[in-house]
C-alpha positions in Angstrom: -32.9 -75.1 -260.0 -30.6 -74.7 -257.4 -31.3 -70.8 -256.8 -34.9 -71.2 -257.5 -35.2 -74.0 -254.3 -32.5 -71.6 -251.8 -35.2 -69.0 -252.9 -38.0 -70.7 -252.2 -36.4 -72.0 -248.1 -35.7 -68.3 -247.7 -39.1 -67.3 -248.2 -40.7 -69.5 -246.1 -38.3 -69.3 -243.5 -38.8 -65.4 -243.5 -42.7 -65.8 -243.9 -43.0 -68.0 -240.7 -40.2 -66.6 -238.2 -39.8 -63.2 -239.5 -36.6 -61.1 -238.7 -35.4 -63.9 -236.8 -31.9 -66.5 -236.9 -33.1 -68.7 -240.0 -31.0 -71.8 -240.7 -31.9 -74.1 -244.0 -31.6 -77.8 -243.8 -30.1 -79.9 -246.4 -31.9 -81.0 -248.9 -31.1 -83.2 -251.7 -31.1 -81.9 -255.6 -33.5 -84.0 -258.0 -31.3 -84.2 -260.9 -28.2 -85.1 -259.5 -27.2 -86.7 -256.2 -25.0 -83.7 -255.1 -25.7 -82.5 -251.1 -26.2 -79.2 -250.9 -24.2 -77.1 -248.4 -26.6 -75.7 -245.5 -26.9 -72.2 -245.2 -27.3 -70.2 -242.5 -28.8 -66.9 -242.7 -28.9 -64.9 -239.4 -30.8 -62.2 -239.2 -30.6 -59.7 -235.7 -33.9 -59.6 -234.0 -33.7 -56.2 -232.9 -36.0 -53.2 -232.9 -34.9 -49.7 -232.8 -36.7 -48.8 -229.4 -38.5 -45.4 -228.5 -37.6 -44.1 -225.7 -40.2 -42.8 -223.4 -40.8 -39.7 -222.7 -39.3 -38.6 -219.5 -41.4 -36.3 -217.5 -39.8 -32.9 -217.0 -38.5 -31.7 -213.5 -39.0 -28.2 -212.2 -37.1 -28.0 -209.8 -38.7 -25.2 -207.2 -35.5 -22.7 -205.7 -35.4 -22.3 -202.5 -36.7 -19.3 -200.9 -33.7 -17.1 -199.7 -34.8 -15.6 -196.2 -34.8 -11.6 -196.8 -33.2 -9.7 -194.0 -33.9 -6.2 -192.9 -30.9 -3.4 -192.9 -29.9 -3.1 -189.0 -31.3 0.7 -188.4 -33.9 1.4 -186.0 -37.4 1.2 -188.0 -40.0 3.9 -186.4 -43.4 1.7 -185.5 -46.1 4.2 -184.3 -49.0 1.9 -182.6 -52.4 2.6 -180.9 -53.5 1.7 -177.3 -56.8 0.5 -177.2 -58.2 4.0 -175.8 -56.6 5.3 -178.7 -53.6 6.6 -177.3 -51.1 7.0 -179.9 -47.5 5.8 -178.7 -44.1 5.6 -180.8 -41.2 3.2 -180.8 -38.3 1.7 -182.6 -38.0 -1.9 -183.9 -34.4 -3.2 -184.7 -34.5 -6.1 -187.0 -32.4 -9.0 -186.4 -30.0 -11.0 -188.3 -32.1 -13.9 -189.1 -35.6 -14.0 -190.2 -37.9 -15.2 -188.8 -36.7 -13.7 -185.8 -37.1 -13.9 -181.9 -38.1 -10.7 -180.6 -37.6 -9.0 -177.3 -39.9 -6.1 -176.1 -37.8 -3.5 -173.8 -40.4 -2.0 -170.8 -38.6 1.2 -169.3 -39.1 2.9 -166.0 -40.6 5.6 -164.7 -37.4 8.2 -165.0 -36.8 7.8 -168.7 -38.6 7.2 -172.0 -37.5 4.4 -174.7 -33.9 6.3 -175.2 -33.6 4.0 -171.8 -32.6 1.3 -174.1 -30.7 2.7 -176.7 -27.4 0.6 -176.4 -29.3 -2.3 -174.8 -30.9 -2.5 -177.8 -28.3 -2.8 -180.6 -26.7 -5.1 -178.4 -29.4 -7.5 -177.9 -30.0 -7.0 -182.1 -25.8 -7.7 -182.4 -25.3 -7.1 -186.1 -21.7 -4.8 -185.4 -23.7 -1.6 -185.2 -23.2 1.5 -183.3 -26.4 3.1 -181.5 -27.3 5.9 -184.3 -29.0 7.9 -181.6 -27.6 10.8 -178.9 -28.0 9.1 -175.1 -29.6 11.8 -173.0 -27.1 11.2 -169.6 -23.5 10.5 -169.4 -22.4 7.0 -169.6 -19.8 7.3 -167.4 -22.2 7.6 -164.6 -25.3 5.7 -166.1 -23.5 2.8 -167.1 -26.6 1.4 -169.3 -25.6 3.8 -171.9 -22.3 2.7 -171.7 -21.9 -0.5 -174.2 -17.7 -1.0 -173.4 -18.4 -3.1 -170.4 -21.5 -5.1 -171.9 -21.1 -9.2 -171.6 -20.0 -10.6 -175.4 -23.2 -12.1 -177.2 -22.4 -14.9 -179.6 -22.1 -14.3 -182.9 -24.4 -16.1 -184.2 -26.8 -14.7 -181.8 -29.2 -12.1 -183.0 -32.2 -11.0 -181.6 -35.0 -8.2 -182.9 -35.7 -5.8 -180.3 -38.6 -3.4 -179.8 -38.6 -0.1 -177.4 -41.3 1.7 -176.9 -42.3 5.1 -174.7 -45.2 5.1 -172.3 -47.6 7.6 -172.7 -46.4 10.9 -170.7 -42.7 10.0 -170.2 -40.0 11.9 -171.8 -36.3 10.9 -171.6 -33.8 11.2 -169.0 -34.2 14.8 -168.0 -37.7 14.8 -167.5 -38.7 10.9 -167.1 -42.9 10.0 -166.7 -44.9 13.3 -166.0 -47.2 11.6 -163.8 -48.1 7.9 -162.5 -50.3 6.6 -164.7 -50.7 2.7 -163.9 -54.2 2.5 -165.6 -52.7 4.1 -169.1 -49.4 2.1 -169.2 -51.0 -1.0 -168.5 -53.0 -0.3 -171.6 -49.7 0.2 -173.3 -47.8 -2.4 -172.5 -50.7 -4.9 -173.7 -50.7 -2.6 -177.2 -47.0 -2.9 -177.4 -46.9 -6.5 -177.1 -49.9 -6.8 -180.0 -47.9 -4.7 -182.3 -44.4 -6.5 -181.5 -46.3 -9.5 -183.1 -47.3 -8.1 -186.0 -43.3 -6.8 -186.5 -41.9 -7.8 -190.4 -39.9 -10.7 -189.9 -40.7 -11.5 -186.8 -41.6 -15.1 -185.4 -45.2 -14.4 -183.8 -44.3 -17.3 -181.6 -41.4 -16.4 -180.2 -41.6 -13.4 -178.1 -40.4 -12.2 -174.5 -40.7 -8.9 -172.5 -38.1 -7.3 -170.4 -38.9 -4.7 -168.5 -37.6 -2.3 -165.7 -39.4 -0.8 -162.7 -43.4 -0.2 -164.0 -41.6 -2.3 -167.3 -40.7 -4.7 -165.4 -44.9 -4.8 -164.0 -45.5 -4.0 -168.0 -43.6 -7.2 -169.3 -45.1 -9.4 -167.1 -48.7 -8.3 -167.6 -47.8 -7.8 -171.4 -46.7 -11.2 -171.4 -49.8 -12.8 -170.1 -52.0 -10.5 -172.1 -50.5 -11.7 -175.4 -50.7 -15.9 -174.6 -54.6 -15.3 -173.0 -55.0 -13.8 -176.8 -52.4 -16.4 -178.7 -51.1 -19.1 -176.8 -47.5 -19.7 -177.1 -47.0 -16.5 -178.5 -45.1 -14.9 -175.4 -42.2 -17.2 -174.1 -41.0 -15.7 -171.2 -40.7 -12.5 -169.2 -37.5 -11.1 -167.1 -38.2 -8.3 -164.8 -36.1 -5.6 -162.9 -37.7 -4.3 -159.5 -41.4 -5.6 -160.2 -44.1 -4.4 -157.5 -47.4 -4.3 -159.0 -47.0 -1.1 -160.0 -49.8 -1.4 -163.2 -52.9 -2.6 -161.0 -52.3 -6.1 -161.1 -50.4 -8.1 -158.2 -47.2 -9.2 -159.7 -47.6 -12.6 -158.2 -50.7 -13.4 -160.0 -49.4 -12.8 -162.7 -46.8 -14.9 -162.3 -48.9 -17.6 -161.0 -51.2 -17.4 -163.7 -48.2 -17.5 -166.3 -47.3 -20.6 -164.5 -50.7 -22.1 -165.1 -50.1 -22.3 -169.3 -48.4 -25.4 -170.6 -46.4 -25.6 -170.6 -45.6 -22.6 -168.2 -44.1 -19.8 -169.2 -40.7 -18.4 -167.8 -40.6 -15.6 -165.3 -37.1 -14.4 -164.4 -37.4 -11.5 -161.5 -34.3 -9.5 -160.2 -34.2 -7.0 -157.5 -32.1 -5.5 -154.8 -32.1 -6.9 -151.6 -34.4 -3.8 -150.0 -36.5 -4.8 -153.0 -36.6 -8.4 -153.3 -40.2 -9.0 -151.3 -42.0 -9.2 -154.2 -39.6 -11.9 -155.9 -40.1 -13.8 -152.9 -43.9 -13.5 -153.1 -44.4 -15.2 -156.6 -41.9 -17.6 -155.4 -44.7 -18.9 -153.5 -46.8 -18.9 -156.6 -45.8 -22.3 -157.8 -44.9 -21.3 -161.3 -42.1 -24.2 -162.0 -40.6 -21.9 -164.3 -40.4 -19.3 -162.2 -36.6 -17.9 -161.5 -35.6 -15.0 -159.1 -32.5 -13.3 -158.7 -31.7 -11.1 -155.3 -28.5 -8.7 -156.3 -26.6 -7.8 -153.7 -25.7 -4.2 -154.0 -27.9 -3.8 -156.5 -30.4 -0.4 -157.4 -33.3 0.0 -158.1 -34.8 -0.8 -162.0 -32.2 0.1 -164.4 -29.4 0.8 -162.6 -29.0 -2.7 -161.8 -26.9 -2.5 -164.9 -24.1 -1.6 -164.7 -20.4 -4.1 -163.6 -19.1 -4.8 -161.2 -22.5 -6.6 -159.3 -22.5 -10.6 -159.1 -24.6 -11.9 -159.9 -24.1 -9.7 -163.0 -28.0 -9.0 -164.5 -26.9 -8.4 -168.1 -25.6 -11.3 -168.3 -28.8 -12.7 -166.6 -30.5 -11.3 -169.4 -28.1 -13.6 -171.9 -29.1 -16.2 -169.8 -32.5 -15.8 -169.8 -32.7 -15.6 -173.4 -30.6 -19.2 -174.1 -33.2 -20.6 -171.7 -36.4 -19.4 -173.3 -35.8 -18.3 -176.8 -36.0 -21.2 -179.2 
């Protein structure tokens, strides 16, 4: 009877509160007066729980910027007559990259810039190609004296020849402002279009009719994409491609924000520095160098203020 009535309290107690803490109250037997003990039946209320699904992470790698090998890559480029001209581009050691275009003057071709080059690109190598003068005497081709760049400095560089120059022995054929204008706009279009190159962070340096060709080149490439050219340093500028050097600098001055003209020359050439001085252009910089030359000789020691390490400066100042 007992069993039958514990049975029966169980039952219900399971049938009303399911898997939950049951306890039994005392109840008193009918043929005898004996209590009966409670009993308490616990039961753990717990549920075996599914775990949601998680959604999967992907987890995207990041891109590893690809750097080109240091050696000079040929880049052969059209003018917009269709004048076919060749030069080198020397990748840098980060990507994407700054870029400077190298103008040259009238008395040599690109080979101008040989060691100028690889030292401006500063990845520890040596200038694979034969310099065309002795080093001793044209001290651009001589790299032992150059100012230290940083080394976590690296710049691409881009030479070019003008149509009609050959190097050092032969220099520019004839002066041919119309045709070198043409070619210093080209050779700022194609330095844009360089692999790994950042197309918004470009200058021009240029000597003598480069020096004329960087500035115009410069202004060329913003009127077509603004921003694109940051700045332009010239050596011995004197309107040499058609334009007037000081409108060009004036009009450079005119973007915003304005873009950096740097202009050093000799004292017996320093008129036209003074001329865009009066220009306006608040980023406008010039240079007179005492005992300087004309166009690329100004490089070379011993002059103060020293104009490769003008260049340096330049650079910090304009190049992001």
């Amino acid at each position: 009877m007992i069993t039958k009535l514990l049975f029966t309290c169980l039952s219900i107690c399971l049938g009303v509160y399911g898997m939950s803490a049951c306890v039994t109250k005392p109840v008193q037997a009918v043929d005898n007066s004996r209590q009966i003990t409670p009993i308490l039946l616990i039961v753990p209320d717990t549920k075996t729980a599914t775990p949601s699904p998680q959604p999967t992470q992907y987890h995207t790698p990041t891109p590893i910027a690809q750097i080109l090998p240091p050696d000079p890559v040929p880049v052969t480029f059209m003018a917009e007559d269709g004048t076919e001209l060749h030069g080198y581009y020397y990748p840098a050691a980060v990507n994407p990259a700054p870029l400077v275009v190298l103008m040259h003057w009238a008395g040599d071709d690109m080979s101008a810039w040989y060691e100028v080059a690889v030292w401006l690109q500063n990845r520890g190598v040596k200038n694979p190609f034969t310099n065309p003068g002795d080093p001793q005497k044209f001290r651009w081709w001589d790299p032992s004296w150059f100012p230290v760049i940083p080394a976590d400095n690296s710049y691409g560089v881009f030479i070019f020849t003008f149509r009609g120059c050959s190097s050092f022995a032969t220099g520019c054929v004839k002066f041919d402002s119309t045709g070198w204008l043409k070619d210093a706009k080209a050779a700022m279009v194609a330095a844009r279009g360089l692999d790994r190159v950042d197309p918004n962070n470009i200058v021009a340096i240029g000597s003598s009719i480069g020096g004329d060709g960087a500035a115009d080149g410069c202004l060329y490439l913003h009127e077509l994409y603004p921003g694109a050219c940051r700045g332009v340093l010239s050596l011995s500028p004197d309107s040499y491609l058609e334009i007037k050097y000081d409108k060009v600098i004036d009009e450079l001055g005119q973007a915003d924000p304005p873009i950096s003209a740097w202009c050093l020359a000799a004292p017996f050439q320093f008129d036209a520095c003074k001329r865009a001085e009066k220009t306006g252009n608040a980023a406008y910089a010039s240079y007179e160098i005492p005992n300087g030359q004309h166009g690329t000789s100004m490089l070379r020691p011993g002059l103060n203020p020293l104009p490769m390490q003008l260049i340096l400066d330049f650079l910090d100042e304009t190049v992001k």
